[in-house]
N, C-alpha and C positions, 0 to 999 in steps of 0.2 A: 392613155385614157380611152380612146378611140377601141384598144385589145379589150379591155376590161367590159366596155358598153359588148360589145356582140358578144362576149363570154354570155354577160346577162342576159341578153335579149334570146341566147339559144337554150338557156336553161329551162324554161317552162315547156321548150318543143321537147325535149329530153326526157324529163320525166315524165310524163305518159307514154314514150315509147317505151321506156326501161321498164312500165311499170305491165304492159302491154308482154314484155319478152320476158318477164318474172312470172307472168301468170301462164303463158306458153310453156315454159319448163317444167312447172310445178304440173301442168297438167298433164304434161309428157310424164313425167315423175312420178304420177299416179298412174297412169295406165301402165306402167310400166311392174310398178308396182301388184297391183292388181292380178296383170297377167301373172307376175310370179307364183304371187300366192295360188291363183287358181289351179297353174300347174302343180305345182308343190301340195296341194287338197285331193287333185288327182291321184298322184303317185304315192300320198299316202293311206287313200281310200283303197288305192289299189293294193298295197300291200299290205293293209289290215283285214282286206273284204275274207281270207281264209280263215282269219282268227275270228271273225263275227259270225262267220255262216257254220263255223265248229262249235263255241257256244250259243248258236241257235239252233242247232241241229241235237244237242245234246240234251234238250228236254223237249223232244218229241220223241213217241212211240211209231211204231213202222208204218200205221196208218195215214198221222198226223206226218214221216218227213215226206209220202210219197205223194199226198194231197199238197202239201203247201211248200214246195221243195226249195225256194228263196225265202222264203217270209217265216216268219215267229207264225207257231199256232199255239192256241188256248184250249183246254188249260194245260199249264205246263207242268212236266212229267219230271220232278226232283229226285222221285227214287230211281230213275238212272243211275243219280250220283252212287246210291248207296249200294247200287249192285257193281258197279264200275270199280269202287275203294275197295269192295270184300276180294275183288281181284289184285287190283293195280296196287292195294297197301305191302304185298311182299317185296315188289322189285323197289318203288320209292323206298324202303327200310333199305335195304340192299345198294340202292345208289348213295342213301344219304350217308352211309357207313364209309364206303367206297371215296364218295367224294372229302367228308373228313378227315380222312386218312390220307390219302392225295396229296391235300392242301398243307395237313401238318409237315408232312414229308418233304415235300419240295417246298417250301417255303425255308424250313429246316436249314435244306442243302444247299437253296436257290441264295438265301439273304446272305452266309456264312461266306459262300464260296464268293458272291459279288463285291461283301467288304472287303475281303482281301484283296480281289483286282484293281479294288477301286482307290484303295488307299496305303499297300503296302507296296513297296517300290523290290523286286528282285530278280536274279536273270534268267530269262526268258518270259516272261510276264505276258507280254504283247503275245507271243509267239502262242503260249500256250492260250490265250484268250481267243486269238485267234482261230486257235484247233477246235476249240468247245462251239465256237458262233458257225462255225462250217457245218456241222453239227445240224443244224437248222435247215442245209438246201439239202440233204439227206431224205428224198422219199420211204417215209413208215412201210412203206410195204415190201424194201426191202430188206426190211429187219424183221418180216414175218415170221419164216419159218425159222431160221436159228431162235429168237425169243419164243417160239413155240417151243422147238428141240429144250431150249435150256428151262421151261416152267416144267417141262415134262421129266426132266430129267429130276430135279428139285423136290419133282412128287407133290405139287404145288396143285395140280390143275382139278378143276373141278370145287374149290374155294374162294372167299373171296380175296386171299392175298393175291390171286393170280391176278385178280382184273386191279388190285391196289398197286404191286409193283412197275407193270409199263406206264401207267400215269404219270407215278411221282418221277420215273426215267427220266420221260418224254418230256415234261411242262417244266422242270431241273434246268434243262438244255435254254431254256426260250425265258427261267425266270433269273437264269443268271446274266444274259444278255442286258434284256432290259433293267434288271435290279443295277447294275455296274454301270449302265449309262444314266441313269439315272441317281447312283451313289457318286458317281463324277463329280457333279457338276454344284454339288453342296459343297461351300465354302470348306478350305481346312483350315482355317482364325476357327474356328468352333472346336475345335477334333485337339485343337493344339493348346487354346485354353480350357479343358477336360486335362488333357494330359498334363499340364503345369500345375494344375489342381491334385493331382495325383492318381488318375482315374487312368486304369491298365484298359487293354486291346478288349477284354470282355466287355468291362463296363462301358466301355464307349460304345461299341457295338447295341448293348444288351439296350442301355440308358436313352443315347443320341440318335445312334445311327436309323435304328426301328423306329420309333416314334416320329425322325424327321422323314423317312419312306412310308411312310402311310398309303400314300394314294398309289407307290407301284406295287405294295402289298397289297391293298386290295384290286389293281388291273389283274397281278399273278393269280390270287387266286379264285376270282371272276372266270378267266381262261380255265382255269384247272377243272372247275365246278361245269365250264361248258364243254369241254372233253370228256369227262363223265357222260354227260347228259346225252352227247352226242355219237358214243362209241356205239359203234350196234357191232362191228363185225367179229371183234377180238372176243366179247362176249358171247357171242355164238360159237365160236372155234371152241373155246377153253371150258365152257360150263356146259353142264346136262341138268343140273339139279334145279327146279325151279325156284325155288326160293333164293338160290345167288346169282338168278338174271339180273341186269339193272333196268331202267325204264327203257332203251331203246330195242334191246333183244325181247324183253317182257312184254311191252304191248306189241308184239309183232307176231307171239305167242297167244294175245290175247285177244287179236284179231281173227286170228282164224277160231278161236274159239265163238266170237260174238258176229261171223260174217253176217248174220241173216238179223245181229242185233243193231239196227243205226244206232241208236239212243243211248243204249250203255256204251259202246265203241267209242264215241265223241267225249261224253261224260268223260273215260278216260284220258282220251286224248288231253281234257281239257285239265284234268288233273295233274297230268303228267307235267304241263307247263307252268301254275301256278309258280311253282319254288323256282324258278327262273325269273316269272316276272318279277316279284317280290324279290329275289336276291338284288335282280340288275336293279331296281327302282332305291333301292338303298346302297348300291356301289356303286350306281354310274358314274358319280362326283369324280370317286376315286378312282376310276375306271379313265375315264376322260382325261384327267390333270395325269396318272401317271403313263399314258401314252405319249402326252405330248411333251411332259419331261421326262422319260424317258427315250422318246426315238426323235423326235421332232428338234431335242434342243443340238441332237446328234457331236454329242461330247465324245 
């Protein structure tokens, strides 16, 4: 009895302290908070500020970037846009070719060859998946010149098969990786009532296997679309003709054409990034989920 009376008698000292060390936390908790975010505002104003100061920069005239060279000025100059697309609309045609092709292609060879590793059992299987993922710590630059020698030899160069072939190569190597770690790790109870159902190595493929890889088909071909976007050197080696630069050799072209223009220059620039924003803003999903089943569930 005697235990129970001081239990009581120290409960009401209690809770005010406890309520005292709840409100300490929570406000530790928020500054804590706080601080994050603010960093986190930081580093991502910082690493927007080029993308804001190119679409601001891209509807003023030379007068207007030199007077107000941070700041928006008035009024603003939209026929940039349309002197920037009478150029920039041939290599965007040109990548968007390029990159279609790409994607059908190594996707093609990328899904086909990963079912197989993923689900048919034969010997040397590892070994050989093995050879194709090594594949991957292989620096592109030196497979320079022989893939030059061999587009040259083909009679290929100077179109745009030449800049279609090392694509679908190169992103083949890196979509069969991930497609097969990611075809892993899908239940075979699915794949095996298909097959008691009657449904042959295509159909399952064609039917199951694609439609349940969604999201590493769209990470592959995200990747494929930003290899495009991003080649400037191979395209400069292999093309003269202007009409089959893609956007990264084409505005580079098209800057030394506009050096004295800010306004059209940027306009480009700015065009040139559109079809990225917009692709990634509708694949991220996919983009996201099949990175991290893909490499992260690491089957």
């Amino acid at each position: 009895m005697l235990v129970r009376e001081k239990a009581r008698a120290a409960e009401p000292a209690a809770g005010p302290a406890a309520g005292r060390a709840a409100k300490v936390w929570m406000s530790r908790t928020r500054r804590t908070d706080l601080m994050a975010g603010a960093v986190l505002s930081v580093l991502a104003f910082a690493g927007l500020f080029p993308y804001l100061f190119m679409l601001a920069a891209s509807v003023k005239d030379n007068e207007q970037f030199y007077a107000s060279y941070w700041a928006p000025a008035w009024p603003i100059r939209l026929g940039n846009y349309a002197v920037a697309w009478e150029q920039v609309s041939p290599y965007l045609f040109t990548s968007f070719v390029v990159a279609g092709f790409a994607i059908v292609g190594t996707l093609a060879l990328a899904s086909a060859a990963a079912f197989v590793f993923a689900r048919y059992r034969f010997p040397g299987r590892n070994l050989l998946f093995g050879l194709v993922a090594a594949l991957l710590m292989v620096p592109a630059v030196t497979s320079l010149i022989p893939l030059f020698v061999l587009m040259r030899d083909l009679d290929i160069l100077d179109t745009r098969l030449v800049l279609i072939i090392p694509h679908v190569t190169g992103n083949t190597v890196f979509g069969i990786v991930i497609m097969r770690t990611y075809m892993a790790q899908i239940p075979e109870e699915i794949f095996e009532a298909a097959r008691v159902d009657g449904a042959g190595g295509i159909r399952v493929f064609v039917s199951l296997m694609m439609p349940l890889a969604r999201p590493v088909v769209g990470t592959v071909a995200l990747v494929t679309v930003l290899g495009v976007w991003n080649d400037y050197f191979w395209p400069l080696l292999t093309v003269q003709t202007d009409e089959f630069r893609t956007i990264p050799a084409g505005l580079a072209f098209f800057a030394n054409q506009n050096v004295q223009q800010w306004g059209p220059l940027f306009a480009g620039y700015t065009l040139a990034s559109l079809p990225l924003l917009v692709l990634f803003t509708f694949l991220s999903k996919w983009f996201l989920a099949g990175i991290q089943g893909g490499i992260v569930s690491g089957k």
